[in-house]
N, C-alpha and C positions, 0 to 999 in steps of 0.2 A: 147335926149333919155327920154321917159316915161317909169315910174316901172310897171304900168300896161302893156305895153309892153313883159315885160321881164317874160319868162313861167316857174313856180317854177320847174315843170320835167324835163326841158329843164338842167335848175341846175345840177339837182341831174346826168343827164346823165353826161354832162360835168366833173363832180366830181369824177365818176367812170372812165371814160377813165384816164384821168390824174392819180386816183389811180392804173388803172390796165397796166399803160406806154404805151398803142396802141390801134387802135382801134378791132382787132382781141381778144384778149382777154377781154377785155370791152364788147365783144358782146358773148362771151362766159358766161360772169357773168349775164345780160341785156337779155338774149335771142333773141336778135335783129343781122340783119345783119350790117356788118361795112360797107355800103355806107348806109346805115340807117343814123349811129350813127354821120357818115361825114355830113351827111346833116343838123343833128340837131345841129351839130355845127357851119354851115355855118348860119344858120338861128339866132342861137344865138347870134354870131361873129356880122352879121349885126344889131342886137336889141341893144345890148352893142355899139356899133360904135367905139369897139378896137379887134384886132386879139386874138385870145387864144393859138394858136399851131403853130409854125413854125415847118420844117424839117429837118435835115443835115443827108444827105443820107438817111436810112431808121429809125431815130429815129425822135416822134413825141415828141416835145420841148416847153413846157409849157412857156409862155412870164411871163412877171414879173406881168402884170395884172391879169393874166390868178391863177398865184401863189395868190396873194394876196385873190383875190375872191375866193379861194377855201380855203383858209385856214377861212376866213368871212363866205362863207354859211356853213360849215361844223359846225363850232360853232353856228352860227342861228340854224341849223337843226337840233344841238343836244340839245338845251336850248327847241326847238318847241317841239320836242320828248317828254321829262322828261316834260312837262307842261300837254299834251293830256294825260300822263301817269296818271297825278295827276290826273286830272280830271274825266275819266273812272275810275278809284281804287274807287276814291270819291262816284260818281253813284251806284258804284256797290257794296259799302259796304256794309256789313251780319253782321246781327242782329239775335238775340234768344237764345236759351238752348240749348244744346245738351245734353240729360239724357244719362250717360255710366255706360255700368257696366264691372266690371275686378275684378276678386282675387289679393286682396291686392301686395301681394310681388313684382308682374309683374307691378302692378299700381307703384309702388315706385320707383320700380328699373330703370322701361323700359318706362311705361307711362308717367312717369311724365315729364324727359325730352322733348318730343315727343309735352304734350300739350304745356308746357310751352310754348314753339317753337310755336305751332298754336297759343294759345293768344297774343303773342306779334304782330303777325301778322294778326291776326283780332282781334281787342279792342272792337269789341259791341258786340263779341260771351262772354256766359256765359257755364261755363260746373259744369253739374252734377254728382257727383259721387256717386255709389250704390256698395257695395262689398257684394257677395254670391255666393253661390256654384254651378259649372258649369248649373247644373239641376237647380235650383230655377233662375238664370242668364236669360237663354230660356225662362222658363216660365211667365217671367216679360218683355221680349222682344216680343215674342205672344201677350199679353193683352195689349201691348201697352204702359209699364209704363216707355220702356225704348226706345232708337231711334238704338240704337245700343250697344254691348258687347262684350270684350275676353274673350276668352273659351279657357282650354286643350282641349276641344273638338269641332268637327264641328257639327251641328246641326242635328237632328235625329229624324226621325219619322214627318216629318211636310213639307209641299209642299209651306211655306209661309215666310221659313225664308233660306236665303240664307248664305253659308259660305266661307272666302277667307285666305287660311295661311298669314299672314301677319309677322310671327315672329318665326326662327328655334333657338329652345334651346338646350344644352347639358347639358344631365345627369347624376350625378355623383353620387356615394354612397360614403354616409362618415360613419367611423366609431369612437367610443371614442380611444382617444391615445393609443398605446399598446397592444390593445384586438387582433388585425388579424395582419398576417406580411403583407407584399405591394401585394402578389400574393397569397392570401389564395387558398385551391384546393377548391373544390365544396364540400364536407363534411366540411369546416371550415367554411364557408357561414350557409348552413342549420341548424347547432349548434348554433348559436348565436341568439339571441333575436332580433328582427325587430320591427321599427315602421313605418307605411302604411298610407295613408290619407281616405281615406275611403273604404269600403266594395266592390265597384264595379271599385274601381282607385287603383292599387298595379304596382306601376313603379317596383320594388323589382324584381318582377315575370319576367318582360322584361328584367331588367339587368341580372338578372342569363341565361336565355335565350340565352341571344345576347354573354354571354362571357363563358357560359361551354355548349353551346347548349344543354342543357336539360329544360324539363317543370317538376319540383319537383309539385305532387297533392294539397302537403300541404306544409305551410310555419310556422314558429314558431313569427306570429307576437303579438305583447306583446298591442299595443296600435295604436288607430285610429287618427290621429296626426291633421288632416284636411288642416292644411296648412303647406309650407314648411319651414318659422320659427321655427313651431313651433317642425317639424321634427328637425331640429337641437338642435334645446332646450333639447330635449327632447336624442338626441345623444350625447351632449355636458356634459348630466346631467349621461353619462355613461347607458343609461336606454338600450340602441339597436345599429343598424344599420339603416340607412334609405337615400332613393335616394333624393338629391333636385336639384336647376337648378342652375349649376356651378356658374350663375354671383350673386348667395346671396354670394360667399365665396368670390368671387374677392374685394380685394382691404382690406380685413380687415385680422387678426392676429387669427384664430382660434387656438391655442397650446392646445386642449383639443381635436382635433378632426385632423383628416386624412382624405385623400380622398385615395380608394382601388379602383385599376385597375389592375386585372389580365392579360388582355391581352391590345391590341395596338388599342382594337375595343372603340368606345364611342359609347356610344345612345346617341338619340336624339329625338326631338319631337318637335313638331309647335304649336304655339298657333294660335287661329280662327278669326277672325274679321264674328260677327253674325249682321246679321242689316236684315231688312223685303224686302221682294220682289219687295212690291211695287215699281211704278214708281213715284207716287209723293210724293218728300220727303222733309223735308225743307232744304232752300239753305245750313246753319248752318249746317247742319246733313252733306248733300253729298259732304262740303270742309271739315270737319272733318274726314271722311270716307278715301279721295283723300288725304289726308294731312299723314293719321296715313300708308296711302298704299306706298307713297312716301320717307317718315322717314325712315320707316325699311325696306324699299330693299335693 
């Protein structure tokens, strides 16, 4: 017997039938018919110069050579495997920047997990990070300074920048200890002091919405918060009321503050993955992009 002889496919077939115990279901796995699969066993059978399969009745019975060679190429083919593996990875390793932008609290809380996870699995990616406000975010994704961004919002007014939910948040109002009971009605809402994060962003407004179905004109808001730390700080410090995203309160001890839920509804709201239309983008960019889309599904 020569090893040149001997057809590595020829292998791999052999290996399947004996895993799939016959040759009918072997050719179900192989899409091949079973006088196919007989035949590339006969051909094999005489390249080896030993038998692989005897019969007893209708069961096809693997000989002791037959065992041993398969349990041999299986481990060959999986050392072959894991070595091509290395070597494409190696080839195809990504290199560059990836300039991001996100509001703080989401980078901390939700981002950061997320990259870390990417860096460790690409080590010659480098990421940058930029923090500002939805609207300044866009506008530094536009000009370029950025490759991509999260947003509360999806992108507006612009035919150049594309946007994909990538992350559903739940929203909660808190208030300081003691000031509202758990079910306040909608006149103990509108009495209390509010703090909002900007002029054209009042989550406040949705939440009265979504749980007394009314739109009140005006709201009694005391202070522009910008971010939702800072809303708490600033509720925690007894100053208001104010909505942030449930997972800043997870896992820590706030006894200065309450979360209020009058009814069994929650809001919610998604944050954006913003990046440019274009089709050519650098490799670094579009596995960060596939990376942060896969994370948080």
């Amino acid at each position: 017997m020569k090893l040149n002889d001997i057809n590595y496919n020829k292998l791999a077939v052999f290996c399947q039938i004996l895993d799939s115990g016959n040759y009918r279901r072997a050719s179900e796995v192989l899409n091949v018919t079973p006088s196919a699969l007989s035949q590339t066993v006969s051909n094999l059978e005489h390249s080896l110069g030993f038998p692989l399969f005897y019969r007893s009745g209708k069961k096809l019975i693997p000989t002791e050579n037959a065992r041993k060679l398969h349990t041999k190429f299986r481990t060959h083919h999986m050392q072959l495997s894991h070595s091509i593996q290395e070597i494409v990875q190696h080839k195809e390793a990504v290199q560059g920047l990836v300039r991001v932008g996100a509001y703080l609290e989401f980078a901390k809380t939700q981002l950061a997990p997320m990259m870390s996870h990417f860096l460790k699995k690409y080590v010659d990616v480098q990421i940058k990070m930029t923090f500002e406000t939805p609207s300044k975010l866009q506008r530094l994704l536009e000009s370029g300074e950025l490759d991509l961004c999260f947003s509360i919002y999806p992108s507006v007014q612009t035919r150049v920048i594309e946007s994909q939910p990538v992350y559903k948040e739940e929203l909660v109002l808190i208030a300081p200890k003691n000031t509202l009971p758990d079910r306040p009605s909608y006149e103990d809402i509108l009495k209390t002091p509010m703090i909002e994060y900007y002029l054209n962003h009042q989550p406040v407004q949705k939440w009265i919405q979504l749980h007394y179905k009314k739109k009140p004109s005006t709201l009694p808001i005391r202070a522009y918060a910008s971010t939702a730390e800072m809303v708490l700080a600033f509720v925690k410090e007894g100053a208001g009321i104010g909505v942030v995203p449930k997972y800043i309160l997870e896992g820590k001890n706030f006894g200065a503050v309450q979360v209020i839920r009058p009814t069994e509804r929650s809001l919610s709201a998604h944050i954006w993955m913003l990046q440019p239309k274009k089709s050519s983008k650098a490799p670094a960019h579009v596995l960060f992009a596939k990376h942060a889309l896969e994370f948080f599904k």
